[in-house]
One Martini backbone bead per residue (centre of mass of N, CA, C, O) as a GRO file, in nm:
protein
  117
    1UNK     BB    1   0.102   0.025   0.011
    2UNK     BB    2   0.047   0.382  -0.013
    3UNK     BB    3   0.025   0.628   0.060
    4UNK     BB    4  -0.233   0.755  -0.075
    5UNK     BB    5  -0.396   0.524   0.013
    6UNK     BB    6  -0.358   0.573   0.342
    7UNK     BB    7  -0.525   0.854   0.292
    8UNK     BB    8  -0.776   0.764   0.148
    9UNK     BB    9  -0.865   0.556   0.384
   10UNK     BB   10  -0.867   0.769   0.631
   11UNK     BB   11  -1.055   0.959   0.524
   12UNK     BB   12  -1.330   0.817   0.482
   13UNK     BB   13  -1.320   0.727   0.781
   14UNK     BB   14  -1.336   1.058   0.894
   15UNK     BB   15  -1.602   0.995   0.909
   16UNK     BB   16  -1.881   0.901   1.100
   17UNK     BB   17  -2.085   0.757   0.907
   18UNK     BB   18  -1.832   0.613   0.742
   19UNK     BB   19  -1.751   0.439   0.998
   20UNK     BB   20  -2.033   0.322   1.068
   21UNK     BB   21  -2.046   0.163   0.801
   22UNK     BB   22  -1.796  -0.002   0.789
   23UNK     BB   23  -1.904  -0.136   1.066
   24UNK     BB   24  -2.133  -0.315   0.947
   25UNK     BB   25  -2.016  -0.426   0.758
   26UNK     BB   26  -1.861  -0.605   0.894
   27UNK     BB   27  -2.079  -0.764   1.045
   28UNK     BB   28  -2.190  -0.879   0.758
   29UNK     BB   29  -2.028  -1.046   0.718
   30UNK     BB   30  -2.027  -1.215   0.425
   31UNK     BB   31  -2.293  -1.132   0.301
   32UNK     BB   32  -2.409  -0.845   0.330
   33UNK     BB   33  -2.594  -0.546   0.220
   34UNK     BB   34  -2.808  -0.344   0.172
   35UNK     BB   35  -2.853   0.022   0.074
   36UNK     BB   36  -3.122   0.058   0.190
   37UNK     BB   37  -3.053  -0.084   0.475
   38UNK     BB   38  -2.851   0.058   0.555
   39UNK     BB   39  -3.026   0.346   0.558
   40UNK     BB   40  -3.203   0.267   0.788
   41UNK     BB   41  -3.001   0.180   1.036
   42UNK     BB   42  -2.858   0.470   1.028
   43UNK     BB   43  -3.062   0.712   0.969
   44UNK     BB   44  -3.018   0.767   0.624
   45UNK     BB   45  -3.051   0.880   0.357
   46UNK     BB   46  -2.993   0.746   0.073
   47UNK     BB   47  -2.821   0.978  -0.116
   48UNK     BB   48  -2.620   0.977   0.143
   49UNK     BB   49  -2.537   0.699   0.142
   50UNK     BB   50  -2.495   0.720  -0.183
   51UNK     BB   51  -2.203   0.850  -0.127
   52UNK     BB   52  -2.079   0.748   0.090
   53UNK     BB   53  -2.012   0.483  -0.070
   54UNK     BB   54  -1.837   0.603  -0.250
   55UNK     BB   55  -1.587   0.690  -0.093
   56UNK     BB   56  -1.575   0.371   0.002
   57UNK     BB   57  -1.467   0.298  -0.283
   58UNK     BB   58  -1.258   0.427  -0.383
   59UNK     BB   59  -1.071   0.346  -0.110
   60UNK     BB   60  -1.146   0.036  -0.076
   61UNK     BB   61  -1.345  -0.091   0.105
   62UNK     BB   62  -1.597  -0.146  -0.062
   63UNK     BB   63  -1.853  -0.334  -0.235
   64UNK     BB   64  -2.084  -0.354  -0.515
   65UNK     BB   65  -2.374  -0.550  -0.573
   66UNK     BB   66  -2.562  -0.687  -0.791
   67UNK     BB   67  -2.928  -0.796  -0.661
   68UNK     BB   68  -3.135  -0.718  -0.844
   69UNK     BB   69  -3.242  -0.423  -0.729
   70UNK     BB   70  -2.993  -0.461  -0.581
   71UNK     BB   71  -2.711  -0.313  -0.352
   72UNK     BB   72  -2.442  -0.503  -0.251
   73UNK     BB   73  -2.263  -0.457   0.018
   74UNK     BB   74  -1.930  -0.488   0.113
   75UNK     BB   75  -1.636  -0.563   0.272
   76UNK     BB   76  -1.266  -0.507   0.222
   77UNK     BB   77  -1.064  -0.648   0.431
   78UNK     BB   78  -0.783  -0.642   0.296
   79UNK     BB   79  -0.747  -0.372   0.294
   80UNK     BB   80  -0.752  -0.333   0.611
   81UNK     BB   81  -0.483  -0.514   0.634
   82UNK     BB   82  -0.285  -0.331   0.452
   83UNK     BB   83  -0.307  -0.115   0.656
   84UNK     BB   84  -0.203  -0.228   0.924
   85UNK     BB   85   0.048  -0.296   0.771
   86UNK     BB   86   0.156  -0.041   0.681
   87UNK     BB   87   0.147   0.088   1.020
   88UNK     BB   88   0.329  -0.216   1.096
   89UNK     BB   89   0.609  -0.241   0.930
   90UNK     BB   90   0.786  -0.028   1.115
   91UNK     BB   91   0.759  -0.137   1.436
   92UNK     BB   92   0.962  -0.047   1.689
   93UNK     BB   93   1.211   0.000   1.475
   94UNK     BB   94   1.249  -0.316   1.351
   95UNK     BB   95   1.069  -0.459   1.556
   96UNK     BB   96   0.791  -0.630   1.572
   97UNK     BB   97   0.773  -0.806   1.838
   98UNK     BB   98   0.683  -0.539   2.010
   99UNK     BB   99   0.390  -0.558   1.867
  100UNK     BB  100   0.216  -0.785   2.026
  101UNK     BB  101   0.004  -0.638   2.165
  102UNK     BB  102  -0.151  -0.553   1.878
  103UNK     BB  103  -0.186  -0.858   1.792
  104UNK     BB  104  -0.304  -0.983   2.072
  105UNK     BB  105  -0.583  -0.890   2.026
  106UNK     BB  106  -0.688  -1.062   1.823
  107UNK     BB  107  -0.636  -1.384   1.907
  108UNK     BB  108  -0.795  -1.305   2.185
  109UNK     BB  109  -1.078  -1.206   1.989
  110UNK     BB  110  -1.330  -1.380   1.856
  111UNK     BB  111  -1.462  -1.118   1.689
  112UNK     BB  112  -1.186  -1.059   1.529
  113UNK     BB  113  -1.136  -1.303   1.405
  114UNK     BB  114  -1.445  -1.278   1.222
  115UNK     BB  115  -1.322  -1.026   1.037
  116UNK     BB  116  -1.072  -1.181   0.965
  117UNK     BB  117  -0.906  -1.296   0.712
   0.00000   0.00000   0.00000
C-alpha cells in the first residue's frame, strides 16, 4: 500500500457516518447488506448514504453487487489488513516483535478473529 492510498483510506474512514457504515458492513460479512437497508439501518437518507458508500468504494473499503433490484456492498477486509500492514510494517522501530500488545489484541478476541480475513 502507498502513502497516497492509506491517504485515501484514512480520509474515508474520518468521517463519522462513513465510519459506523463501513462498522456495519464489517459486522454483515460475509453476507453483505443492500444500500437501502443499510441507510434505514443508519437513519440516514438513501442519496447520502449512496455518496457515503462511493467515498468508501474509491478508497477500496467497500464494494457493491448488484443484486436483483438492489446493491449489497460487503467489507473489503483485504484493504483493512492492507492499511494495518502498512501502519505497522515498520512498527518499534524494526523489531516487529515489539509489536505482540497490538497484535495479540486480535487473537484474543474471538469477535476479531471472525472479521479478519
Amino acid at each position: 500500500m502507498e502513502n497516497t492510498d492509506v491517504i485515501l483510506v484514512l480520509a474515508a474512514l474520518g468521517q463519522p457516518t462513513r465510519l459506523e457504515t463501513f462498522r456495519h458492513l464489517v459486522r454483515k460479512e460475509p453476507e453483505g447488506i443492500a444500500a437501502g437497508e443499510l441507510a434505514r439501518l443508519m437513519a440516514v437518507p438513501q442519496n447520502t448514504m449512496s455518496a457515503h458508500l462511493a467515498v468508501l468504494a474509491r478508497a477500496g473499503l467497500v464494494r457493491g453487487e448488484r443484486q436483483s433490484r438492489s446493491i449489497v456492498y460487503r467489507a473489503e477486509l483485504g484493504r483493512v489488513q492492507a492499511l494495518v500492514d502498512y501502519l505497522l510494517k515498520d512498527c518499534c522501530g524494526g523489531h516487529p516483535a515489539l509489536c505482540g500488545p497490538l497484535t495479540s489484541l486480535v487473537a484474543q478476541d474471538p469477535a476479531l478473529q471472525s472479521t479478519c480475513p
